[in-house]
C-alpha positions as CSV (number, residue, x, y, z in Angstrom):
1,X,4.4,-6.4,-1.7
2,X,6.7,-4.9,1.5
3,X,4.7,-3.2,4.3
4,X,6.4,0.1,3.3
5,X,5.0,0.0,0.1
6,X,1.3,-1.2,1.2
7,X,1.6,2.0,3.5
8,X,2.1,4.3,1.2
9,X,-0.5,2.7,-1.2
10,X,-2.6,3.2,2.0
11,X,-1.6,6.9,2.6
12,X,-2.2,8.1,-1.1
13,X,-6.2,6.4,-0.5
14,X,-6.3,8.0,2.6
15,X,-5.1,11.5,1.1
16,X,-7.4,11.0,-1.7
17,X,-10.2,10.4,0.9
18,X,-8.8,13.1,2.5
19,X,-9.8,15.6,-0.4
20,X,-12.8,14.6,-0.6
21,X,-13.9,15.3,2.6
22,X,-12.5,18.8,2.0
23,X,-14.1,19.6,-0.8
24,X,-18.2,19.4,0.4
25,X,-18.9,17.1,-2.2
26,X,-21.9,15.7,-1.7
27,X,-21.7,11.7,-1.7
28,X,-23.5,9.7,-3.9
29,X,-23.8,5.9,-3.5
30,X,-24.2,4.4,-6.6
31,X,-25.2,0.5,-6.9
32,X,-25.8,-1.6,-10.0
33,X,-25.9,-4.5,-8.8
34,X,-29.6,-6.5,-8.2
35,X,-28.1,-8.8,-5.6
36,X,-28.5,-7.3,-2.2
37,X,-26.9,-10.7,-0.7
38,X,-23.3,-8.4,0.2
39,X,-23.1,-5.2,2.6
40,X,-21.4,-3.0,0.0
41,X,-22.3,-0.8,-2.6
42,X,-20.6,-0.6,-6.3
43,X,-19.6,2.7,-6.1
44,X,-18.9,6.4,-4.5
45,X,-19.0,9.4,-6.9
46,X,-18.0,12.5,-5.1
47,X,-17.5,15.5,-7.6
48,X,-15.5,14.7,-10.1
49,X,-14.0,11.4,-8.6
50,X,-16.0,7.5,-9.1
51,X,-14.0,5.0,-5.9
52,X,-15.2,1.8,-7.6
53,X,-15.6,-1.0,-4.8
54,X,-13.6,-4.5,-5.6
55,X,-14.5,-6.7,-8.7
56,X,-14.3,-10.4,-8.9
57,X,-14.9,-12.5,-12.1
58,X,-18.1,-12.8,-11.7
59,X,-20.4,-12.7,-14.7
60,X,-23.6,-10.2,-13.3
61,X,-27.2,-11.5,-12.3
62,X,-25.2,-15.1,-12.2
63,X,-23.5,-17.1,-9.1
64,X,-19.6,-18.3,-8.6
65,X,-16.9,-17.7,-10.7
66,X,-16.5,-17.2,-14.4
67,X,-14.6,-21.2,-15.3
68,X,-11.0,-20.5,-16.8
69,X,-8.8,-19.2,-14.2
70,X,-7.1,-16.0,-13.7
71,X,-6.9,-15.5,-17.5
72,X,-11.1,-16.0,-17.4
73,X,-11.3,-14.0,-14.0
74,X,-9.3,-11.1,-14.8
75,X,-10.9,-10.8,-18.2
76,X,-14.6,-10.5,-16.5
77,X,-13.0,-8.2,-13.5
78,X,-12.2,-6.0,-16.2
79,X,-15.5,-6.1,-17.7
80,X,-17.0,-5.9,-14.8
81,X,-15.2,-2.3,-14.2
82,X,-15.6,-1.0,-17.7
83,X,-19.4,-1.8,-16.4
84,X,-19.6,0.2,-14.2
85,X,-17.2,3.2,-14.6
86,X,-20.0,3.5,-17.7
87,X,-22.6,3.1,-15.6
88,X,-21.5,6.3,-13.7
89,X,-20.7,8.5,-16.1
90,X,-17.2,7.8,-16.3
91,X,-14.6,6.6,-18.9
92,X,-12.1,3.7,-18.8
93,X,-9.7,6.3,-19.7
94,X,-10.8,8.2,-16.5
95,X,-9.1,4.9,-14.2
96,X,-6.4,6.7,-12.5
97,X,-5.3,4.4,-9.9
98,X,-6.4,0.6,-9.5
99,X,-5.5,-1.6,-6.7
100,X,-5.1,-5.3,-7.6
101,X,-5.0,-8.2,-5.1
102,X,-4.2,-11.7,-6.3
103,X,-4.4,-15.2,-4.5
104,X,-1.2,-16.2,-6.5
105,X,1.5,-13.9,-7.1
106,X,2.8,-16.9,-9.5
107,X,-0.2,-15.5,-11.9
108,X,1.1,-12.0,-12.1
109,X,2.2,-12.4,-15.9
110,X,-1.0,-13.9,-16.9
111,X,-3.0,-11.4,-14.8
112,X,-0.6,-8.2,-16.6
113,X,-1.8,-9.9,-19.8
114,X,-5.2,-9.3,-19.6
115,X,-5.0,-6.6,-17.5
116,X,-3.1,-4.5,-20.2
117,X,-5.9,-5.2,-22.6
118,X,-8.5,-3.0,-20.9
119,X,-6.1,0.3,-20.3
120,X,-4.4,1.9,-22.7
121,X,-1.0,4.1,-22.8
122,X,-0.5,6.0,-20.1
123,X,-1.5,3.4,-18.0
124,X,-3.2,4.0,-14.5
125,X,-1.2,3.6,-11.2
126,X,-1.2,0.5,-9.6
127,X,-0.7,-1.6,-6.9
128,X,-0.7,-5.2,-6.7
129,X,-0.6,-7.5,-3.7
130,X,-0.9,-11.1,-3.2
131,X,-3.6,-12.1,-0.6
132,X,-4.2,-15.2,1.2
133,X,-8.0,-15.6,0.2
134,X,-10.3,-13.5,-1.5
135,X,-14.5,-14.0,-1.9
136,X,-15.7,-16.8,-3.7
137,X,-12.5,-18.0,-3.2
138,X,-11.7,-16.1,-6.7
139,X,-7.7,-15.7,-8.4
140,X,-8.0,-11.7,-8.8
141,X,-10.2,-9.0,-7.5
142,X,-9.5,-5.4,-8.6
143,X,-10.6,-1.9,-7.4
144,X,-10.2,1.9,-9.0
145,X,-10.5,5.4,-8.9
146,X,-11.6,7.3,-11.5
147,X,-11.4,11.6,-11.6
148,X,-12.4,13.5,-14.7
């Protein structure tokens, strides 16, 4: 991805971020997860909008990786957000913008193809970057917003 485009993939966060803190929202900090091993929590609801932290394809309550590659990791990532955009009240269909990073940008067909299993027509917005390492030393992570 060019730097002008990860800026304004940054700005549009930031202005999202932005309207939150306008809008006296109280925060709530939502976590699912029953390993306290990382310093992050799974997600922010404020009002009407869920700002899911990063998934990796890892299968929950178990360690490392799903086996199978990016096919095997981006199925679980999207399971893993389908998880928990139910978990807090939200809707797949309620994904509005999902930022994808990707060890390999070599893998970006076979990522699309699972990827475009879990969202329907009109798709949500989307940025995808390649990275030089990710945790667990995984293919794909993805994070999203949801509104309602």
């Amino acid at each position: 991805m060019k730097k002008s485009t990860w800026v304004l993939s940054l700005c549009a966060s930031l202005t999202a971020f932005a309207a939150v803190a306008d809008s006296h929202q109280p925060v709530e900090i939502l976590n699912f997860s029953q390993n306290d091993t990382y310093p992050f929590s799974s997600a922010a609801r404020v009002g009407n909008l869920l700002f899911m932290s990063g998934q990796l394809g890892v299968v929950p309550g178990q360690n490392g990786l799903v086996p199978g590659g990016i096919e095997a990791e981006t199925r679980q990532v999207m399971a893993n957000i389908k998880r928990t955009t139910e978990a807090s009240g939200f809707q797949m269909n309620n994904i509005v913008k999902c930022t994808a990073f990707l060890a390999d940008m070599a893998e970006f067909a076979a990522f699309n193809a699972q990827y475009r299993t879990a969202f329907s027509k009109p798709f949500p917005a989307r940025s995808t970057v390649a990275v030089k390492g990710l945790a667990l030393d995984a293919r794909v992570e993805v994070e999203c917003i949801a509104a309602r």
